[in-house]
N, C-alpha and C positions, 0 to 999 in steps of 0.2 A: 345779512345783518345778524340773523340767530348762528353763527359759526361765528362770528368778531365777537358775539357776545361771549359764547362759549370758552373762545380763546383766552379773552381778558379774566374770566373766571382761574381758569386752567393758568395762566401766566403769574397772575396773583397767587395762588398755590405753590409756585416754585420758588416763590422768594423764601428769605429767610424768616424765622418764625416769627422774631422782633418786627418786621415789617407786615405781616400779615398781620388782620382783622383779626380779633380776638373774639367770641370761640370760631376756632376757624373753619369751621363747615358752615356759618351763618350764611356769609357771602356767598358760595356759591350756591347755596341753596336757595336763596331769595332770587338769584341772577334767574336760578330751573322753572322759579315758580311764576316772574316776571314773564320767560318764554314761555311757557306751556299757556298761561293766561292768552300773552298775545297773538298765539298761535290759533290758539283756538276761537279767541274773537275776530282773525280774519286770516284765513287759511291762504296758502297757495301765493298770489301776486300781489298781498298789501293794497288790494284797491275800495278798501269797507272805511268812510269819513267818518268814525263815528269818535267824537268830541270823550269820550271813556277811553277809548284803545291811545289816542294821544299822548293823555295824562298816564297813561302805565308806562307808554314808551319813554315819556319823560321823564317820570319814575325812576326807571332802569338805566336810562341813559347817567341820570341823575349820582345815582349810587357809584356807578362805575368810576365817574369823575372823582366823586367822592372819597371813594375807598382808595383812588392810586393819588390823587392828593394827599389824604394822608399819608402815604409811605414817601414820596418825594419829600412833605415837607420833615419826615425823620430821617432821611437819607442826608437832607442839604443840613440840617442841624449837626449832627455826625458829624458830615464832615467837618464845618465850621468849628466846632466845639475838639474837632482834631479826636473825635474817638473814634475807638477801633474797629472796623465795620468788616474786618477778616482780612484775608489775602488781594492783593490786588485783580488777581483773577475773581472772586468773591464779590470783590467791591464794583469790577466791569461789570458781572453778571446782574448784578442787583439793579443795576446804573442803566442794562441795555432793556430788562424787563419792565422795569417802570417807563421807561420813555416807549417802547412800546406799545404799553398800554394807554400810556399818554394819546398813540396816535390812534388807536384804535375808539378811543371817547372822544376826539374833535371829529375823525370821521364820520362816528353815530351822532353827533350832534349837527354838522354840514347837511349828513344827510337827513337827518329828522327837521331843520329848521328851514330848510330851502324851501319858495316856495310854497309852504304849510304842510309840507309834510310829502313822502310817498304816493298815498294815496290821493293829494289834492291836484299833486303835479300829474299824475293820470287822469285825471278828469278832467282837467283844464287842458292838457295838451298844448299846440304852439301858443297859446295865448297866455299861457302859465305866467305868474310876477315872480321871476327867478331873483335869486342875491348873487347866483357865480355863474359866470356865461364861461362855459367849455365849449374846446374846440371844436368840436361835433357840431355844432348849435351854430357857426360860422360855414360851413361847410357840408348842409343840406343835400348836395350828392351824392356826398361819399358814406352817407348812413344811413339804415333803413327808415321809409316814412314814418312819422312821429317818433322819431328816436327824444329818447328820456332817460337822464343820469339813471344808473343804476349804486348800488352802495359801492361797488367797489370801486367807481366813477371819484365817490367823496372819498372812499380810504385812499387812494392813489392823491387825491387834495390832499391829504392830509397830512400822508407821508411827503408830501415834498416840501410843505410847508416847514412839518421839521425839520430838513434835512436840510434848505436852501434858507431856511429863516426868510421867507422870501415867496408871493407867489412865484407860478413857473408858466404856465399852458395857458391857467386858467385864472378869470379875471372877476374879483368882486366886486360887485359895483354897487350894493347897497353898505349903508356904513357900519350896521352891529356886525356883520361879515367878516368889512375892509379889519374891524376890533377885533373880533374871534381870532384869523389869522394870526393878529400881532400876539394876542394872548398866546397861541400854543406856541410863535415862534421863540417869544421868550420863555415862557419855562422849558424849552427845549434845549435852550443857549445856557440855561443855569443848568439843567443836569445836567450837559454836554460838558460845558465848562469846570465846573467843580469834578466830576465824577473824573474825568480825565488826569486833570491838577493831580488831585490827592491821588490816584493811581501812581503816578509815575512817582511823587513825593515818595510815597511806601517803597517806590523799588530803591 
């Protein structure tokens, strides 16, 4: 989780300046100050329930949504508005960073909401109230006793989610879930779709 967060920080950073948070060391500094918080209110395996470290992690989870929301919604206006957003190579790069990031904030969100969170779903163990039943969780032999998503469990959700518009493996069965997917699979389909359009437009 603190290395996706890192990323999106660091990914945000290589956009163009126009798309970056303005003054642009804010964001990552708050992403450092979000980790070191949460790090230090529960070290090690994320298994400390305490109703403050949640709300930080939502906090940050929060932010991240936020801040690549805004560059998508100037990205898709751009294009729309048919202004000039650089070189077609430029305009892919901008186009593949933000959906990245994209997947990286439904994945912290899968894995922060599932459940009640990291730490609830280790406490609760088989009896956990899951919203995404993966394949593992079908097939009890082939994984070690109390096997429990890990994050990269939900970044693997999440990335597929964008890329198939579509679950793949793994199956939501509660309905703000079944909603989240369709949310990321559509703005996934609108940067995909426009970003591509006006790429080839330009050549």
């Amino acid at each position: 989780m603190a290395t996706a967060t890192l990323a999106a920080g660091l990914l945000h950073q290589l956009l163009p300046a126009t798309f970056r948070l303005s003054p642009h060391w804010i964001y990552p500094t708050f992403l450092i100050i979000f980790l070191v918080v949460l790090i230090a209110g529960d070290p090690g395996l994320i298994d400390r329930q305490r109703p403050w470290l949640r709300v930080m992690t939502g906090l940050m989870i929060g932010l991240i949504t936020v801040v690549n929301a805004l560059a998508a919604i100037r990205l898709i206006v751009e294009i729309l508005s048919k202004t000039t957003v650089g070189t077609p190579g430029q305009l892919l790069a901008t186009g593949a960073i933000i959906w990245l990031n994209n997947v990286i904030a439904f994945g912290l969100w899968f894995w922060d909401v599932d459940g009640g969170g990291a730490a609830a779903r280790l406490a609760a163990g088989p009896k956990r109230d899951v919203a995404f039943v993966f394949p593992e969780m079908t097939m009890p032999e082939l994984v070690p006793a109390g096997w429990s998503p890990a994050f990269v469990d939900y970044l693997t959700l999440s990335f597929n989610t964008a890329t198939a518009f579509g679950p793949t493996d793994v199956s939501a069965i509660k309905r703000w879930a079944k909603l989240l997917m369709i949310l990321e699979s559509l703005v996934s389909l609108a940067l995909v779709t426009l970003v591509l359009a006006r790429a080839i437009n330009v050549l």
